[in-house]
C-alpha positions in Angstrom: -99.3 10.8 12.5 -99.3 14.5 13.1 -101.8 15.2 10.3 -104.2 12.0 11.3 -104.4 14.6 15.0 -104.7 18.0 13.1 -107.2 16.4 10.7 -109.1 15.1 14.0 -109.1 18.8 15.9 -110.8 20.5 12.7 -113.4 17.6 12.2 -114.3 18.6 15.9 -114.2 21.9 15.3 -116.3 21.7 12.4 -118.8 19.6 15.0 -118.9 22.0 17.5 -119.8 24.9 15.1 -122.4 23.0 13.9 -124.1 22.1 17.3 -123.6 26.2 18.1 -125.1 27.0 15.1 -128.0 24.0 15.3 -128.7 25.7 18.9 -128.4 29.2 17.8 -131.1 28.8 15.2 -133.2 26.7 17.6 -133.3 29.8 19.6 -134.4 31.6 17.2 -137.1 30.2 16.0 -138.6 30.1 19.7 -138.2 33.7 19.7 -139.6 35.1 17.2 -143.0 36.8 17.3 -146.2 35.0 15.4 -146.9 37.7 12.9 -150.4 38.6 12.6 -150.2 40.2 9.2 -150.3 38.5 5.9 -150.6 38.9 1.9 -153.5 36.0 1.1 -153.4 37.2 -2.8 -152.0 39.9 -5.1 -153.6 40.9 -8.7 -152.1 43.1 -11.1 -153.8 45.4 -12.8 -151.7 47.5 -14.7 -148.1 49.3 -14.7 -147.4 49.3 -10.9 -150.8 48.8 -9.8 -151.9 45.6 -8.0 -154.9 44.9 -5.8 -154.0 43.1 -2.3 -156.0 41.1 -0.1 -154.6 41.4 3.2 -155.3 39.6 6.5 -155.0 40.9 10.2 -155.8 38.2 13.0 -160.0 37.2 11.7 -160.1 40.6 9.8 -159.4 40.9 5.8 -159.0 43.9 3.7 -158.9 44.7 -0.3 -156.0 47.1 -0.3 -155.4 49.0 -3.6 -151.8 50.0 -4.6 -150.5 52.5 -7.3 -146.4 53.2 -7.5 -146.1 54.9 -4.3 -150.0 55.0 -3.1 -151.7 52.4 -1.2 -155.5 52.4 0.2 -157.3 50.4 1.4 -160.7 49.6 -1.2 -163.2 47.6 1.1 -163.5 45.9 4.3 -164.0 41.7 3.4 -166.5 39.8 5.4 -164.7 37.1 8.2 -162.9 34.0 7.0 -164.9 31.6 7.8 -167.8 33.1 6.0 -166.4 34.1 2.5 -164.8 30.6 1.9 -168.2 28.7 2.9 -170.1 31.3 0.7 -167.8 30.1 -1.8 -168.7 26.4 -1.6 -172.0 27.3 -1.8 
């Protein structure tokens, strides 16, 4: 009987630290900031050398990268109007 009651507590236990962690993450989630920078597509090119095209709110940008140098290679027209060029 006395293991029927110990076996009850930790089944509760193991409840309640599932709703804290359910609510912690929740929490979370509503916190955290809407990043405004992405990685659309990467290209390699060589030994540590890629080509990046990188997006910032409506604004894109080819960004070259070589070990420990990065530039950025060109300024891309706006969203919208490189994918409907593209349909085209």
């Amino acid at each position: 009987m006395q293991m029927m009651a110990a076996a009850a507590n930790v089944r509760f236990s193991g409840e309640a630290i599932w709703a804290w962690i359910t609510r912690s993450f929740a929490e979370m989630q509503r916190k955290r900031p809407v990043r405004q920078l992405r990685v659309k597509e990467t290209l390699s090119i060589g030994e540590k050398r890629q080509l990046l095209i990188v997006e910032c709110g409506s604004r894109r940008m080819l960004i070259g990268v070589a070990g420990n140098f990065l530039t950025t290679l060109a300024n891309l027209e706006a969203c919208g109007a490189a994918e409907s060029d593209e349909r085209a």
